[in-house]
N, C-alpha and C positions, 0 to 999 in steps of 0.2 A: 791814460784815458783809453788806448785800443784796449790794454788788457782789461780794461773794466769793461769795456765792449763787450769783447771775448769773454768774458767770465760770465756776462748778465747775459750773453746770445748761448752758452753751456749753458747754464742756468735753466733756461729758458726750453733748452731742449730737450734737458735731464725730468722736468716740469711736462713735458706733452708725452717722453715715454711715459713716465709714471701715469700720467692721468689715461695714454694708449694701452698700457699694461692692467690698472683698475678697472677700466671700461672691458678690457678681454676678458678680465677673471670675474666680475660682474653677469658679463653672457655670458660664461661657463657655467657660472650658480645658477642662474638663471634657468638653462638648459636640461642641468642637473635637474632641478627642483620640479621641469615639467618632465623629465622623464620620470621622475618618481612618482608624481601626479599619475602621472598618465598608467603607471607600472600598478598604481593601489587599485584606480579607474577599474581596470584590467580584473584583476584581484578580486572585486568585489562586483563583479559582473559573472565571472566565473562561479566564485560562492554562492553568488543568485540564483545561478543557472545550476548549480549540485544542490541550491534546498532545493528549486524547483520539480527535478531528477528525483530528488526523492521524495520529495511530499509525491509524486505522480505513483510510489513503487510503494508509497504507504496506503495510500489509496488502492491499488490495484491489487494489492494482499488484504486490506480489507476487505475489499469487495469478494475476494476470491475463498475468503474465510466464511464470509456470508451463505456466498454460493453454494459452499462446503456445510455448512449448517443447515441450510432448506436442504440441501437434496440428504442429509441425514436423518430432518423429520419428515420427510416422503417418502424414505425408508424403512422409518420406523410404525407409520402410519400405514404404509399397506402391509407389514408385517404384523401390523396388532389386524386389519382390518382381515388377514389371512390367517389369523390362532381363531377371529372370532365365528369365521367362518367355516372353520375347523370343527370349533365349541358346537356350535347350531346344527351343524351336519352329524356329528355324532351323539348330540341329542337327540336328532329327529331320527336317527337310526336305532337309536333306543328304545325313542317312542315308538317307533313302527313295531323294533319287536315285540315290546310290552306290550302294545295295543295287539299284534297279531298271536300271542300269547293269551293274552284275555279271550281274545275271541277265540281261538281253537282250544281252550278249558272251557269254555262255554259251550261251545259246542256240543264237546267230551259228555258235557253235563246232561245237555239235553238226549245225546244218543244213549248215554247211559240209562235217563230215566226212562226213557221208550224203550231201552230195552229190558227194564224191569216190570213195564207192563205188558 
C-alpha cells in the first residue's frame, strides 16, 4: 500500500512536471509567435515607409521633369519670339532701303528731267 502511495505521489509529480514543462513550451510558442508578429509588424511599417520614400521621389522628379519642360517652352518661345524679331528687323531694314531707293531714283528722275529742260 506505501508503495502504491509512492508510485501514485511519482505519478502525481511526473504529471505536474509535464503539465510545468507543456505550460513552459506553450510560453515559449507563444513568445515566439509575438515576436514574429511583431518582427512582420515591423516589416511592413518599413515597406510603408520605402513606398512612401518613393512615391515622394516619383513625385518630386515628376514635378521636376515638368519644371524642366516649361522652362524648355520659355526657351523656345523667346527664341522663335527672337528669329521673329530678327525677321521684322530685317524686313523693315529692307523696306527702308527699298523705299529710300525708290525715292533717291525718283529723285534722279526728277533732277534728271530738269536738267534736260
Amino acid at each position: 500500500a506505501e508503495y502504491m502511495g509512492q508510485e501514485k505521489e511519482r505519478q502525481e509529480a511526473m504529471a505536474r512536471r509535464e503539465e510545468e514543462r507543456r505550460r513552459f513550451e506553450q510560453r515559449m510558442e507563444d513568445e515566439r509567435q509575438r515576436r514574429e508578429m511583431e518582427r512582420r509588424l515591423e516589416e511592413q511599417r518599413e515597406a510603408e515607409r520605402r513606398a512612401r520614400v518613393a512615391q515622394q521621389l516619383v513625385e518630386q522628379q515628376a514635378a521636376a521633369e515638368m519644371a524642366d519642360e516649361a522652362a524648355q517652352q520659355v526657351r523656345r518661345a523667346r527664341e522663335e519670339v527672337r528669329r521673329e524679331r530678327e525677321r521684322e528687323r530685317d524686313h523693315l531694314k529692307y523696306a527702308n532701303i527699298s523705299a529710300h531707293e525708290v525715292e533717291k531714283r525718283k529723285v534722279e528722275r526728277e533732277l534728271a528731267s530738269q536738267a534736260k529742260k
